[in-house]
PyMOL Python script that loads the backbone (N, CA, C, O; Angstrom):
from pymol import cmd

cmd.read_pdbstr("""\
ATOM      1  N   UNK A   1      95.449 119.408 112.161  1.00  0.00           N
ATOM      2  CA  UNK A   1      94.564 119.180 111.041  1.00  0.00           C
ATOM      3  C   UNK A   1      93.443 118.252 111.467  1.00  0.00           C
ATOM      4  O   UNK A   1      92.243 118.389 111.229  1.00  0.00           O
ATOM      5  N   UNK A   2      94.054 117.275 112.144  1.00  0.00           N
ATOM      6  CA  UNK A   2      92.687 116.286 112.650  1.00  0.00           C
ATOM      7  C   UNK A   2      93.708 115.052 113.086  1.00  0.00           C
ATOM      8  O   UNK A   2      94.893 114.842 112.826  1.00  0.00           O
ATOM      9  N   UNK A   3      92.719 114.328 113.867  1.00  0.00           N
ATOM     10  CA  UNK A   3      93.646 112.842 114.316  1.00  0.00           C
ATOM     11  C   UNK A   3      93.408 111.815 113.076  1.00  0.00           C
ATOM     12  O   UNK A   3      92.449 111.424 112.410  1.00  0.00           O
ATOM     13  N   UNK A   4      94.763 111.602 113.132  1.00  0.00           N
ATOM     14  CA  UNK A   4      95.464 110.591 111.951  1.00  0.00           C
ATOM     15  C   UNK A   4      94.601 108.781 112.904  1.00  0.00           C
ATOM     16  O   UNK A   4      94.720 108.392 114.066  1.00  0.00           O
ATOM     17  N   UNK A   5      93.862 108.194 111.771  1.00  0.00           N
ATOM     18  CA  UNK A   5      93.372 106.664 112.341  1.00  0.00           C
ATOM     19  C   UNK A   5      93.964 105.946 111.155  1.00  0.00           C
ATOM     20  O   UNK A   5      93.959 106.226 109.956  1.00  0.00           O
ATOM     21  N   UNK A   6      94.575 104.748 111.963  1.00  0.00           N
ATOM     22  CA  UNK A   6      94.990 103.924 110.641  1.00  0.00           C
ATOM     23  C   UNK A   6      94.282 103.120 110.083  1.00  0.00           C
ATOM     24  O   UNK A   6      93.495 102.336 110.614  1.00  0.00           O
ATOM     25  N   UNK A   7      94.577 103.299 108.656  1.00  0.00           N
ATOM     26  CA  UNK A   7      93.202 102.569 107.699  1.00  0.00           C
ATOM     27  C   UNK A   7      93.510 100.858 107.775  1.00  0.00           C
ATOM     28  O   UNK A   7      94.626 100.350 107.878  1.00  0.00           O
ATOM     29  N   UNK A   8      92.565 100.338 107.718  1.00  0.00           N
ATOM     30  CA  UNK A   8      91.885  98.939 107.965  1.00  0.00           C
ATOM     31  C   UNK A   8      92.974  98.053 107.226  1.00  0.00           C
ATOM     32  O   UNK A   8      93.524  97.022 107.615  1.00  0.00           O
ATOM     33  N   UNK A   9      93.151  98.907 105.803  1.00  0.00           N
ATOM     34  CA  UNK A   9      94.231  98.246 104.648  1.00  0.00           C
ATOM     35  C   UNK A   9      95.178  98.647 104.988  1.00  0.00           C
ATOM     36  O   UNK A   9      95.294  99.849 105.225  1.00  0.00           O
ATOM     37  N   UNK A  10      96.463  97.543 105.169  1.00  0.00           N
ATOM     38  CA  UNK A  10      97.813  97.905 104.775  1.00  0.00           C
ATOM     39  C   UNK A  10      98.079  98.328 103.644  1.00  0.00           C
ATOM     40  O   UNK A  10      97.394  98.056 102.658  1.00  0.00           O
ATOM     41  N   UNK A  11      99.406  99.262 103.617  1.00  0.00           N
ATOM     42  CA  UNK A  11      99.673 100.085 102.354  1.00  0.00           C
ATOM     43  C   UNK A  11      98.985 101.503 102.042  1.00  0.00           C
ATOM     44  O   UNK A  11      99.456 102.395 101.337  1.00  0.00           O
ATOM     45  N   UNK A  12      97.622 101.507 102.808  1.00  0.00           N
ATOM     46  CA  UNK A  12      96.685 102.733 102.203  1.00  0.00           C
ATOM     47  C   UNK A  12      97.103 103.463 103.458  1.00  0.00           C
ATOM     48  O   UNK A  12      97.481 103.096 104.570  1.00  0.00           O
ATOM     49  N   UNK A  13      96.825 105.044 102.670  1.00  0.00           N
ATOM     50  CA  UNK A  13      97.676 106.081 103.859  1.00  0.00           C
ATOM     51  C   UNK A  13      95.983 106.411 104.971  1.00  0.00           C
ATOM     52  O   UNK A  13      94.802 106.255 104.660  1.00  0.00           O
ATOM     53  N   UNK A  14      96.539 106.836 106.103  1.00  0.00           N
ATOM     54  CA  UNK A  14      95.591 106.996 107.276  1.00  0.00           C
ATOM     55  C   UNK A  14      94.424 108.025 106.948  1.00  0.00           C
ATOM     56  O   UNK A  14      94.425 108.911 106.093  1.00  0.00           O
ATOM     57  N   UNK A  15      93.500 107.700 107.784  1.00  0.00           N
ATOM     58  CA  UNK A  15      92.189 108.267 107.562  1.00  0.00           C
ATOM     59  C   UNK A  15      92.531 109.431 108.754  1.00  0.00           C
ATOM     60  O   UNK A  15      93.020 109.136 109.844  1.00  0.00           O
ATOM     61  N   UNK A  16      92.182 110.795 108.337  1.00  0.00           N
ATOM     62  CA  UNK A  16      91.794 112.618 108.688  1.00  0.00           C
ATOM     63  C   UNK A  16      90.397 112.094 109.107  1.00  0.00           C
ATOM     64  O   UNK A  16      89.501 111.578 108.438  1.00  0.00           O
ATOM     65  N   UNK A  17      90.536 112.516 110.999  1.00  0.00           N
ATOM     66  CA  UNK A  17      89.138 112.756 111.195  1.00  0.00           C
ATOM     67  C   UNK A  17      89.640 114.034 111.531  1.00  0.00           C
ATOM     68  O   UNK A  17      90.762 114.337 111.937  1.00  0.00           O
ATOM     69  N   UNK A  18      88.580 114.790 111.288  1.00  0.00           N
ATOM     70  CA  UNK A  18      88.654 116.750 110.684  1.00  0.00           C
ATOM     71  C   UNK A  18      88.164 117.145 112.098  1.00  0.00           C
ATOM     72  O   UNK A  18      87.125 116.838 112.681  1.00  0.00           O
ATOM     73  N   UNK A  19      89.162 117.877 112.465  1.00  0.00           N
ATOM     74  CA  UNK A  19      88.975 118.990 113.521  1.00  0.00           C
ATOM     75  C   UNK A  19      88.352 120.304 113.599  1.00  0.00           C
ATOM     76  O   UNK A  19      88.453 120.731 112.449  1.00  0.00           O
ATOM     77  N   UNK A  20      87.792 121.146 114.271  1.00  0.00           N
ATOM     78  CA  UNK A  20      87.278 122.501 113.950  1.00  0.00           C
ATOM     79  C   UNK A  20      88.554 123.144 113.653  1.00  0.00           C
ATOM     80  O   UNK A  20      89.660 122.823 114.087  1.00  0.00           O
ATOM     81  N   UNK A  21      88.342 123.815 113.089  1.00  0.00           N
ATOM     82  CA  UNK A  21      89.723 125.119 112.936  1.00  0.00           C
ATOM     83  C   UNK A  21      90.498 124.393 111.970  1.00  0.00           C
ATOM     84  O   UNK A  21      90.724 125.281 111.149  1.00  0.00           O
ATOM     85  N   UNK A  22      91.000 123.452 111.576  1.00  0.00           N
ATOM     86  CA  UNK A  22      91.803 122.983 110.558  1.00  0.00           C
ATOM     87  C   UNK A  22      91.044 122.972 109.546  1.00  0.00           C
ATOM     88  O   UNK A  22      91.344 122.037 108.803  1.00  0.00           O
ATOM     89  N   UNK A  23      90.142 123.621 109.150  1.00  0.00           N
ATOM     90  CA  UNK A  23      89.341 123.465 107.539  1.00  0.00           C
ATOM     91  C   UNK A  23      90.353 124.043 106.343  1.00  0.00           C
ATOM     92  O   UNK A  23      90.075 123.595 105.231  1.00  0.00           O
ATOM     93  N   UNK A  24      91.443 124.935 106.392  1.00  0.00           N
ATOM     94  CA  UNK A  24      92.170 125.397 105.480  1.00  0.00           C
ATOM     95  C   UNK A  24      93.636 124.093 105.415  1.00  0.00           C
ATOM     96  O   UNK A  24      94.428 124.008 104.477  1.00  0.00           O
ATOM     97  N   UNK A  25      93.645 123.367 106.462  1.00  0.00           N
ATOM     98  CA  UNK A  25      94.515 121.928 106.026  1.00  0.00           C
ATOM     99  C   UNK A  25      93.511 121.190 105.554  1.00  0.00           C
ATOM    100  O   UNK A  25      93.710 121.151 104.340  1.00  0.00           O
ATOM    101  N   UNK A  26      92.771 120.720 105.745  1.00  0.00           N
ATOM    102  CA  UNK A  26      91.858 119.877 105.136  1.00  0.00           C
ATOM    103  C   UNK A  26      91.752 120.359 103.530  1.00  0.00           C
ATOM    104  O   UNK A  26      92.050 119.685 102.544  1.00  0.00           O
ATOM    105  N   UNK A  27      91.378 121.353 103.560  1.00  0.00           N
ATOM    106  CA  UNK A  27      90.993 121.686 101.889  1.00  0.00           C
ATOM    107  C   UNK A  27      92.474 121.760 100.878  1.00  0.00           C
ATOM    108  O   UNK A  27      92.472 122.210  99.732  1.00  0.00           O
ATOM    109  N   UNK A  28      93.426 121.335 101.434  1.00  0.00           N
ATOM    110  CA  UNK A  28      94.783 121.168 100.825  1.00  0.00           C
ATOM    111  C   UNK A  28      94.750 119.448 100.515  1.00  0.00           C
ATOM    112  O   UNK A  28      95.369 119.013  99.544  1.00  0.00           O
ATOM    113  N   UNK A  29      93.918 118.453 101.492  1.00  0.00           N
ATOM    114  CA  UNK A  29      93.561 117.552 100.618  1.00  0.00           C
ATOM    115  C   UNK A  29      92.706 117.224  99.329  1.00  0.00           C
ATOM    116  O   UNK A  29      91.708 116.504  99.356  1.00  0.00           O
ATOM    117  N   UNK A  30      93.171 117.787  98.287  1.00  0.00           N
ATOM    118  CA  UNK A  30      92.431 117.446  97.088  1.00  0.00           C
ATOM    119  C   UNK A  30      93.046 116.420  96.016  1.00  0.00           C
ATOM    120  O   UNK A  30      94.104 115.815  95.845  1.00  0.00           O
ATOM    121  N   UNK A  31      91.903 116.547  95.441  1.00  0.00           N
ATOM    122  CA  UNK A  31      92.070 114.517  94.141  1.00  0.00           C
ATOM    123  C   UNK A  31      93.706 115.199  93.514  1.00  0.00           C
ATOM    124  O   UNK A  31      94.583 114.336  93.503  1.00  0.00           O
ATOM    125  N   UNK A  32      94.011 116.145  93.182  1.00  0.00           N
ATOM    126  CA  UNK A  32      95.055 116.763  92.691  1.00  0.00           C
ATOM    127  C   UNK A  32      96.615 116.253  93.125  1.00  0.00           C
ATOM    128  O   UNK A  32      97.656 115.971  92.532  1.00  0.00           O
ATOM    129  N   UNK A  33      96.278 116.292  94.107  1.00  0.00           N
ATOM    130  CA  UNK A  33      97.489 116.529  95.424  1.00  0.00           C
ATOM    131  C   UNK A  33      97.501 114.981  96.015  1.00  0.00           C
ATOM    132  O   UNK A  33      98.466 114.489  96.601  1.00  0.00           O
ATOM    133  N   UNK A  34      96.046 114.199  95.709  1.00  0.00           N
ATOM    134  CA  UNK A  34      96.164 112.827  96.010  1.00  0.00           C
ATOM    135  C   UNK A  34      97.074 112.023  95.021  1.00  0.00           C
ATOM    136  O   UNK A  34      98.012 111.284  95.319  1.00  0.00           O
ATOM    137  N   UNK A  35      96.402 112.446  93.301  1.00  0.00           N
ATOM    138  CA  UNK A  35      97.196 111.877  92.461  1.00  0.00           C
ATOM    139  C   UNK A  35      99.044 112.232  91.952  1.00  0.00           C
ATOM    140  O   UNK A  35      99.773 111.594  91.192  1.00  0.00           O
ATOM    141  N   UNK A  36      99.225 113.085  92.490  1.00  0.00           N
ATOM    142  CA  UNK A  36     100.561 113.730  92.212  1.00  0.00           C
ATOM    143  C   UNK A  36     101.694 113.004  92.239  1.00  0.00           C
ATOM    144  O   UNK A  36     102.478 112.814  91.309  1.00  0.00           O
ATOM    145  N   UNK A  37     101.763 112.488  93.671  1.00  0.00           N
ATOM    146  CA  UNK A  37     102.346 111.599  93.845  1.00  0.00           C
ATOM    147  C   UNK A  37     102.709 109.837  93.068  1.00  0.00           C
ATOM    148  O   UNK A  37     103.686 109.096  93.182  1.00  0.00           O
ATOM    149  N   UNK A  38     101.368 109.696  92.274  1.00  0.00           N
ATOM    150  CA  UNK A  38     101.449 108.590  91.486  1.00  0.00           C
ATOM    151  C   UNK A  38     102.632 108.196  90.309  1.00  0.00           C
ATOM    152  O   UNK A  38     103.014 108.983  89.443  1.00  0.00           O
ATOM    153  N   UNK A  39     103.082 106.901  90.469  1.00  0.00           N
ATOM    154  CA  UNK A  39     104.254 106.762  90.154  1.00  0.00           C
ATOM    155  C   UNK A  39     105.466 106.690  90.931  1.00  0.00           C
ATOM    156  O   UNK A  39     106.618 106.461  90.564  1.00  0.00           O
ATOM    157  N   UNK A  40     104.973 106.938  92.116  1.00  0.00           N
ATOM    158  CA  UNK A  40     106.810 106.997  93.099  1.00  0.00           C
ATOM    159  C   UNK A  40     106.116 106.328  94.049  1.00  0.00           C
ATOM    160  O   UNK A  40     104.903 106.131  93.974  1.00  0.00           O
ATOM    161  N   UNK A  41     107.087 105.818  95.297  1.00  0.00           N
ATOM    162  CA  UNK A  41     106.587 104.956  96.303  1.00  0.00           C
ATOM    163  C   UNK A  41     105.526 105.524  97.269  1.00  0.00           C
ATOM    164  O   UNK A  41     104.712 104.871  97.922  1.00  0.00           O
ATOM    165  N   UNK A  42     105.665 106.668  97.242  1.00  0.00           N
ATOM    166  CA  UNK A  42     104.494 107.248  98.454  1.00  0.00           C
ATOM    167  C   UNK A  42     103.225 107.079  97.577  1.00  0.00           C
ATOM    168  O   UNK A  42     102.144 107.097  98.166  1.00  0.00           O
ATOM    169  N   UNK A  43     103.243 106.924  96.297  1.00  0.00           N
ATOM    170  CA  UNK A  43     102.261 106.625  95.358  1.00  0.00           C
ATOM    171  C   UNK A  43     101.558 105.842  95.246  1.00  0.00           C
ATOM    172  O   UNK A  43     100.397 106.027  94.882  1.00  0.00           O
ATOM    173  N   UNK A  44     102.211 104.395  95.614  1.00  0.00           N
ATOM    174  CA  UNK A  44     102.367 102.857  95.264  1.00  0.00           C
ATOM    175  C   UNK A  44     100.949 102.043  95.801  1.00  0.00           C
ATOM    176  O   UNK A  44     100.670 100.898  95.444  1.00  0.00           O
ATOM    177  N   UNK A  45     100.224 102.764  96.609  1.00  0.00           N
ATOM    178  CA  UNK A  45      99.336 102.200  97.192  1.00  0.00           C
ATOM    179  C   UNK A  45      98.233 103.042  96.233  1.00  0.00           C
ATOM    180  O   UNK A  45      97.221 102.356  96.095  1.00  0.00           O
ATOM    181  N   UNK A  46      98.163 104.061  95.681  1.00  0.00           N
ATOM    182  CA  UNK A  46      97.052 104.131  94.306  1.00  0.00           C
ATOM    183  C   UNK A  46      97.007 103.723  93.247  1.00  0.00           C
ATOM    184  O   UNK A  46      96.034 103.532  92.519  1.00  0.00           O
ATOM    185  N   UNK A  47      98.742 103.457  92.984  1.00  0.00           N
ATOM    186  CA  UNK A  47      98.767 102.708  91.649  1.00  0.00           C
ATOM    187  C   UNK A  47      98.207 101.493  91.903  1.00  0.00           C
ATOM    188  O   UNK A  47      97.301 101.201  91.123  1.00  0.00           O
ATOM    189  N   UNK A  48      98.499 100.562  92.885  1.00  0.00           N
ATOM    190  CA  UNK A  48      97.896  99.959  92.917  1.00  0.00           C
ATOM    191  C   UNK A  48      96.455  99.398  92.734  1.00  0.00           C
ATOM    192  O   UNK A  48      95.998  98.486  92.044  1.00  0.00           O
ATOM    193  N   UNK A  49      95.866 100.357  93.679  1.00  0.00           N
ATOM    194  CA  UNK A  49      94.273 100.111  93.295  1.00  0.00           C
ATOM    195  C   UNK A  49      93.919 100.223  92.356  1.00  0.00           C
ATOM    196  O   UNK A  49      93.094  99.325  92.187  1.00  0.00           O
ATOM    197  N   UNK A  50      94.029 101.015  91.210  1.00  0.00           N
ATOM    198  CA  UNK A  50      93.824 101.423  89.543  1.00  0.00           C
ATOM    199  C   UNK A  50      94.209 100.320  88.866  1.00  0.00           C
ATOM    200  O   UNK A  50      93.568  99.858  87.922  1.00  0.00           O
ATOM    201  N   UNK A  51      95.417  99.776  89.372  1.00  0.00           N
ATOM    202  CA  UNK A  51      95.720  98.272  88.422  1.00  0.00           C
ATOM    203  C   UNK A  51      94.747  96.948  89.010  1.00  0.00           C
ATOM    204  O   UNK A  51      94.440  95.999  88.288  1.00  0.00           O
ATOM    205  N   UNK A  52      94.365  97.068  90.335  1.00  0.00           N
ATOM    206  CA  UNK A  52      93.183  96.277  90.744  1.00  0.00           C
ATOM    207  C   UNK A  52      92.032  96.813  89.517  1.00  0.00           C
ATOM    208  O   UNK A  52      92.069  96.344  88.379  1.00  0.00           O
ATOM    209  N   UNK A  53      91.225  97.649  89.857  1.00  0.00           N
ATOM    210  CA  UNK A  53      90.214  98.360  89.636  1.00  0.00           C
ATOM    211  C   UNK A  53      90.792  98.420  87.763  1.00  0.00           C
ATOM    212  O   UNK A  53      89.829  98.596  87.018  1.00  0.00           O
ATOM    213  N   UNK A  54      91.397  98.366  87.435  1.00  0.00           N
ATOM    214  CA  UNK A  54      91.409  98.458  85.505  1.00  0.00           C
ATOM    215  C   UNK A  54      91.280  96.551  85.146  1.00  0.00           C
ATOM    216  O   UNK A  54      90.759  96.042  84.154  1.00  0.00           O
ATOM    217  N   UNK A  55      91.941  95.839  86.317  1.00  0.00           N
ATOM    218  CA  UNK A  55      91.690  94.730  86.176  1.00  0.00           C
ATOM    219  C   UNK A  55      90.000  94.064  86.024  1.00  0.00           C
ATOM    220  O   UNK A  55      89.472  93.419  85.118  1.00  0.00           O
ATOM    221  N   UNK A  56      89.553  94.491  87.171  1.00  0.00           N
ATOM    222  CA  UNK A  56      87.996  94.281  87.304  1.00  0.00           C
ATOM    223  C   UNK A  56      87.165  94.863  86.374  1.00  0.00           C
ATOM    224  O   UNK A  56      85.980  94.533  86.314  1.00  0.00           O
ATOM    225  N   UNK A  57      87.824  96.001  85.364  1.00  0.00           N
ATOM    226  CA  UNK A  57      86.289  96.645  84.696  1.00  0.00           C
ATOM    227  C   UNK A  57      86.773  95.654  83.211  1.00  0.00           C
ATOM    228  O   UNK A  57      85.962  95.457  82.306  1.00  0.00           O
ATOM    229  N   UNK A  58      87.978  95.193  83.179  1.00  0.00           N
ATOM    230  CA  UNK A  58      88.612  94.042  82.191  1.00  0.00           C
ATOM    231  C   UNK A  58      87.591  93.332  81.847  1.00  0.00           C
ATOM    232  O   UNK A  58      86.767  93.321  80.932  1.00  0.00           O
ATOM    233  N   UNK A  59      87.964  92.393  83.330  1.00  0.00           N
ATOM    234  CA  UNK A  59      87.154  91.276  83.667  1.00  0.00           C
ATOM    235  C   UNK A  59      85.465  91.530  83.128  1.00  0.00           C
ATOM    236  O   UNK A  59      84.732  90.761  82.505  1.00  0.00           O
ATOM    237  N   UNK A  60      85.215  92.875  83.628  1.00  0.00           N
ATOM    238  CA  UNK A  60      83.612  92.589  83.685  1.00  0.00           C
ATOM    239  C   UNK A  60      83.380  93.071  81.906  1.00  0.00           C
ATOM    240  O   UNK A  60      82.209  93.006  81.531  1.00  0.00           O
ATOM    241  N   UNK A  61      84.163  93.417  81.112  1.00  0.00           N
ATOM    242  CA  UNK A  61      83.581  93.180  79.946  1.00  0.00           C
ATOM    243  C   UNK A  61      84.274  91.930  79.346  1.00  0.00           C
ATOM    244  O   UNK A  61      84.378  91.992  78.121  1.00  0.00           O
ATOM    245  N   UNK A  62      84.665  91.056  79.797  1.00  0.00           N
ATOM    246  CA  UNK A  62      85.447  90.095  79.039  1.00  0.00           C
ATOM    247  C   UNK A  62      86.695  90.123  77.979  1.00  0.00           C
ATOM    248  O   UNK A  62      86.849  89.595  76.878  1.00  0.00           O
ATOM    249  N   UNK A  63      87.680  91.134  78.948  1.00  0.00           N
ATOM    250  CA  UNK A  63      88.613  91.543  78.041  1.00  0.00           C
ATOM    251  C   UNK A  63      89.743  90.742  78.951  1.00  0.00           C
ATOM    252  O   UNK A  63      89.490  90.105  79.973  1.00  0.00           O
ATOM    253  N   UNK A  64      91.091  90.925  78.326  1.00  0.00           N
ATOM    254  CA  UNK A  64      92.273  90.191  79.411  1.00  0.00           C
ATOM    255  C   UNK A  64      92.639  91.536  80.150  1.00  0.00           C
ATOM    256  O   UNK A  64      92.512  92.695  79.757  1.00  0.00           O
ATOM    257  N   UNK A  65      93.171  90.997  81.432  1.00  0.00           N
ATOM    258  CA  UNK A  65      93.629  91.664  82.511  1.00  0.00           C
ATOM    259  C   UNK A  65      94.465  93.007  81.704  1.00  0.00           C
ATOM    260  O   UNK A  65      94.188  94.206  81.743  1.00  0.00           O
ATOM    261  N   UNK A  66      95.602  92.281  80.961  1.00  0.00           N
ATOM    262  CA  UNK A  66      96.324  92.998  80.936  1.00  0.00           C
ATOM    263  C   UNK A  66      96.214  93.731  79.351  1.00  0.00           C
ATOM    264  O   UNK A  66      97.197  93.793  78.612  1.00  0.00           O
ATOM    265  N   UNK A  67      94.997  94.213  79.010  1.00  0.00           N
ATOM    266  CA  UNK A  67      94.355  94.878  77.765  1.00  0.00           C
ATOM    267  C   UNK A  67      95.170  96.060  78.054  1.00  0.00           C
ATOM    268  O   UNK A  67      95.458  96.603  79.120  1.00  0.00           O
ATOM    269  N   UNK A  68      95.685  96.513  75.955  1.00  0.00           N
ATOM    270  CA  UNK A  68      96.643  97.796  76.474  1.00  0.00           C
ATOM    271  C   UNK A  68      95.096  98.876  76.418  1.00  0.00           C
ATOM    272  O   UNK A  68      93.962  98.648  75.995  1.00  0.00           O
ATOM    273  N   UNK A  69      95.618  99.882  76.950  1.00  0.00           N
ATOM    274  CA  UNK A  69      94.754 101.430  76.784  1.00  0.00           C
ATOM    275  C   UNK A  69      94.185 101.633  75.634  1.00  0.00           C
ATOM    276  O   UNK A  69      93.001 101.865  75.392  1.00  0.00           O
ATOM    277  N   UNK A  70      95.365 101.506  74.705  1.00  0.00           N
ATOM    278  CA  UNK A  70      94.736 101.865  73.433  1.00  0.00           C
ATOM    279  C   UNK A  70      93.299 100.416  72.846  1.00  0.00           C
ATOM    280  O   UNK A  70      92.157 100.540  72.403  1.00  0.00           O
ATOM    281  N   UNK A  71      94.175  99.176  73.164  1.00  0.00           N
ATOM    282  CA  UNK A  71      92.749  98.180  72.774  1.00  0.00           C
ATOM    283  C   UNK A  71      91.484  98.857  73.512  1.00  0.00           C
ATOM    284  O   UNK A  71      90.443  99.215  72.960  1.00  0.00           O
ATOM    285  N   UNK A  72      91.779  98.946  74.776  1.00  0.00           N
ATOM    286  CA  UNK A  72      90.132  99.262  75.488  1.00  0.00           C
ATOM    287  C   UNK A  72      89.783 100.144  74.908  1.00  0.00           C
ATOM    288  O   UNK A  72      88.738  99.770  74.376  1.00  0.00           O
ATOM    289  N   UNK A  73      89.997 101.259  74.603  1.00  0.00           N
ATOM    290  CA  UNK A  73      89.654 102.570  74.367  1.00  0.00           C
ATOM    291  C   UNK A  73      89.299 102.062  72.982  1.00  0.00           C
ATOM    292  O   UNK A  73      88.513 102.922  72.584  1.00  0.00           O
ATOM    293  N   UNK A  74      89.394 101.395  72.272  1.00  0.00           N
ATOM    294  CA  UNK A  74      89.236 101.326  70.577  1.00  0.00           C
ATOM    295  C   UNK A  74      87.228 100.215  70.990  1.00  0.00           C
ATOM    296  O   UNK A  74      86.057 100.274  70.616  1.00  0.00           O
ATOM    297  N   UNK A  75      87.887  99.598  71.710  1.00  0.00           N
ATOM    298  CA  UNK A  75      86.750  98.209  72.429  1.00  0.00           C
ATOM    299  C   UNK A  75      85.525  99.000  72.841  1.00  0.00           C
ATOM    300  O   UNK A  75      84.405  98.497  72.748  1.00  0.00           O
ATOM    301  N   UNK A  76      85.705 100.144  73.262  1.00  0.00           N
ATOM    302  CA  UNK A  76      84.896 101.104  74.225  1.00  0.00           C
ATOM    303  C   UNK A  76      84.377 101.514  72.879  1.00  0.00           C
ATOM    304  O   UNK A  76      83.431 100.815  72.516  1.00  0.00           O
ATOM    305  N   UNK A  77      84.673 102.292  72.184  1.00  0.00           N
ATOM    306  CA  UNK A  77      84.258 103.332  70.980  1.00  0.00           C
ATOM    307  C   UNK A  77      83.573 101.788  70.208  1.00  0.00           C
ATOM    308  O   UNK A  77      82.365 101.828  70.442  1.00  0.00           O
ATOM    309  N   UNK A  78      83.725 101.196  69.840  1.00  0.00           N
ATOM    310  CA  UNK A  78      83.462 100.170  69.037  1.00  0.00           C
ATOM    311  C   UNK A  78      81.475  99.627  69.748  1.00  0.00           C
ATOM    312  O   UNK A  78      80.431  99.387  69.142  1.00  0.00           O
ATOM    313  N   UNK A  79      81.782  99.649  71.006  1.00  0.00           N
ATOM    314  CA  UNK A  79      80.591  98.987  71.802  1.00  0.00           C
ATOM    315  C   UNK A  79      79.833 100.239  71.741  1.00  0.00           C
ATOM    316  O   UNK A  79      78.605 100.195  71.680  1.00  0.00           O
ATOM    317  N   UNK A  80      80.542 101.489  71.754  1.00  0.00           N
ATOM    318  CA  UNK A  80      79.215 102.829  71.676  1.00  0.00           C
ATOM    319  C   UNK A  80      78.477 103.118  70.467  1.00  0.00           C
ATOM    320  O   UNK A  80      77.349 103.609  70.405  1.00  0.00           O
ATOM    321  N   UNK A  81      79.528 102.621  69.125  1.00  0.00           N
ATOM    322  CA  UNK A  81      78.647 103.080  67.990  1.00  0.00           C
ATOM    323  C   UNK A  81      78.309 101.563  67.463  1.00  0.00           C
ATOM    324  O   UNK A  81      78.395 101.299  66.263  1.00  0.00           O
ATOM    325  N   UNK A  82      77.984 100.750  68.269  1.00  0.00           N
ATOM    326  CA  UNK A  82      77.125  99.652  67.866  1.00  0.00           C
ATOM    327  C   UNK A  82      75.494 100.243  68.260  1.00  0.00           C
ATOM    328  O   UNK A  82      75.034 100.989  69.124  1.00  0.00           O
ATOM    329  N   UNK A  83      75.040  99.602  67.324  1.00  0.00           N
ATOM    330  CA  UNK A  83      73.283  99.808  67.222  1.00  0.00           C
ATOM    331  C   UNK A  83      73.081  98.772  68.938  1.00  0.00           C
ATOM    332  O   UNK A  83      73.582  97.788  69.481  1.00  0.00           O
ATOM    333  N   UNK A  84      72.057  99.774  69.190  1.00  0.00           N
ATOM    334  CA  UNK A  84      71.473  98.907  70.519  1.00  0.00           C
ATOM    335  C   UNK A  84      70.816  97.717  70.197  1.00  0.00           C
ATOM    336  O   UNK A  84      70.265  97.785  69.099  1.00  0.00           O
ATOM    337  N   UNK A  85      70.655  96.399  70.911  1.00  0.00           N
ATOM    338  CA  UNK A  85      69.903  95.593  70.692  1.00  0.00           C
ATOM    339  C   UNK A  85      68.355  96.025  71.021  1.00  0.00           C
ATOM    340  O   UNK A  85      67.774  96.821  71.759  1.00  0.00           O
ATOM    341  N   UNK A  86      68.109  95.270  70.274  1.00  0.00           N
ATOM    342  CA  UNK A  86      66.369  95.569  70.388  1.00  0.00           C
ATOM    343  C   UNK A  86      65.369  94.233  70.670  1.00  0.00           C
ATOM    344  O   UNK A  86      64.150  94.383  70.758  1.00  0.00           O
TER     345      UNK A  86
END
""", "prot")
cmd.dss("prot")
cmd.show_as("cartoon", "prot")
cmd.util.cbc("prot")
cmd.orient("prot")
């Protein structure tokens, strides 16, 4: 498929540099087949980043870390049908 390089981060799975002729393994890597796994240990290193990354978009509207789904999502709709400042 291509030579496996190990990524910079511990925990994150290795970087595919793409070979000629392996284009039909390569295209079996998709977002699909990345997320599938989420939730079990071979997973653990995306869940992760999403709980980083849900932390930071928290942070950057001034919400707490650990805001449930449903608050943001109510927080979100709330900030869209506010009138723009002018």
């Amino acid at each position: 498929m291509g030579e496996r390089v190990s990524e910079v981060v511990p925990g994150y799975p290795d970087r595919l540099i793409p070979r000629l002729g392996h284009e039909r393994d390569l295209r079996a890597r998709t977002l699909t087949n990345l997320y599938n796994p989420r939730g079990t240990a071979e997973g653990a290193w995306l869940d992760s980043l999403h709980a980083r990354l849900d932390a930071a978009v928290a942070a950057a509207y001034g919400w707490p870390a650990d805001i449930a789904e449903e608050d943001a999502l109510a927080r979100l709709l709330a900030l869209h049908q506010a009138p723009a400042p002018r």
